[in-house]
C-alpha positions in Angstrom: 0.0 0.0 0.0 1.6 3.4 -1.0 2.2 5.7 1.3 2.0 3.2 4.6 4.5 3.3 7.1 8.1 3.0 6.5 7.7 3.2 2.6 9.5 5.5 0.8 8.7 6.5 -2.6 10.8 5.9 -5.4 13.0 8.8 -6.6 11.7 10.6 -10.1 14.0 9.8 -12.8 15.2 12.6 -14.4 17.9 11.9 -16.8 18.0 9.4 -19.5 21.0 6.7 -19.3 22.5 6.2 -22.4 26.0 4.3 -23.2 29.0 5.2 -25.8 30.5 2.1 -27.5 33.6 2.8 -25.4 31.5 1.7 -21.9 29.8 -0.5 -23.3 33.0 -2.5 -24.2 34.3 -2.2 -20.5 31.2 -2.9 -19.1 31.2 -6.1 -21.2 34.8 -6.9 -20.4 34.7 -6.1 -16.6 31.4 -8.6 -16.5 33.5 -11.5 -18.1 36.4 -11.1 -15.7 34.2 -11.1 -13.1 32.8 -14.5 -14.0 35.7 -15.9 -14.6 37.1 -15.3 -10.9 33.5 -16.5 -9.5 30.7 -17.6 -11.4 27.8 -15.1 -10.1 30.1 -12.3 -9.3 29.5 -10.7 -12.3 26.0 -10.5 -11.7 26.5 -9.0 -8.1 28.8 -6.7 -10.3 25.4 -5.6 -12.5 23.0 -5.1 -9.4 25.9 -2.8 -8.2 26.0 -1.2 -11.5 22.3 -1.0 -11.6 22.1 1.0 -8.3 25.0 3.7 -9.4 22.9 3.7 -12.8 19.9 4.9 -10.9 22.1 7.7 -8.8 23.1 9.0 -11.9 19.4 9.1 -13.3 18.2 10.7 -10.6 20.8 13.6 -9.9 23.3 13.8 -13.2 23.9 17.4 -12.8 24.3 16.8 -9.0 27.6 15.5 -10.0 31.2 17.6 -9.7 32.6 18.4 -12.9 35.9 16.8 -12.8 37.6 17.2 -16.5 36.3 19.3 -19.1 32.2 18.0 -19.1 33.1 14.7 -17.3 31.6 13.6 -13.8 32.2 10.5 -12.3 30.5 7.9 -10.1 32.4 5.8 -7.8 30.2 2.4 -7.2 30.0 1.4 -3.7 31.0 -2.4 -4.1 33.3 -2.5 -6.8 36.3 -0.8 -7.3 35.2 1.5 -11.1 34.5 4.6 -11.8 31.5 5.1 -14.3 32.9 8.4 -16.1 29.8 9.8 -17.8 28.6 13.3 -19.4 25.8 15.7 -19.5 23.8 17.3 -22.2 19.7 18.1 -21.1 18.5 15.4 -20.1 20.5 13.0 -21.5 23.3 11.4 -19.0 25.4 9.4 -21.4 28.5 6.7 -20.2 31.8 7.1 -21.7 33.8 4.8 -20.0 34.2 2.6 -17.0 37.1 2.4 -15.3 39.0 0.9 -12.5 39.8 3.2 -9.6 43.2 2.4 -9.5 44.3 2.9 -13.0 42.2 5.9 -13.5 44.5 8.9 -14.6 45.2 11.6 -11.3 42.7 14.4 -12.8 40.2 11.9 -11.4 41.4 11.7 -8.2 39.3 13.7 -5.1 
C-alpha cells in the first residue's frame, strides 16, 4: 500500500541513461572477468551497477565536474568509476574504469 509506514517513494527519474561504445565494451569486459574469478560475481557486479545507474538518473547534474564536461561515479561495491557526461536530459556513459588505474585528474 503506498504511502503506509516505512515506505518510501521511489526517486523521479530525471535523466536518460545512455552508453557510448567505449562503456559498453568495459562494461562487457569487466562482466566477463568477473565471471571468470567466480561464477555469479559478475552478476552481483550488474546489481551494483544497476544501483549507481539509478544515482546518476536521478541527480546527473548533482555530479562535480571533474575534467572538461566529465563527472564521475564511484560504485560502492566494486572498485570502477562510471565516467559519464551531461547534455539536457541526457546522462550518457563514456567509460568505466578501474579506480586504480584511472588517470590523477580523477582523483578527489
Amino acid at each position: 500500500m503506498a504511502g503506509s509506514k516505512g515506505e518510501h517513494p521511489e526517486p523521479e527519474v530525471k535523466y536518460i541513461l545512455e552508453f557510448g561504445e567505449e562503456a559498453k565494451t568495459d562494461l562487457q569486459e569487466i562482466y566477463d572477468w568477473y565471471e571468470i574469478q567466480k561464477y555469479g560475481l559478475g552478476d552481483e557486479f550488474l546489481i551494483s551497477l544497476e544501483k549507481s545507474f539509478s544515482r546518476i538518473e536521478i541527480s546527473a547534474e548533482g555530479y562535480r565536474k571533474r575534467y572538461r564536461n566529465l563527472r564521475i561515479e564511484k560504485m560502492n561495491r566494486f572498485p570502477y568509476l562510471i565516467i559519464f557526461k551531461v547534455k539536457g536530459k541526457i546522462a550518457t556513459v563514456v567509460k568505466v574504469v578501474h579506480g586504480k588505474r584511472h588517470p590523477r585528474i580523477w582523483n578527489d
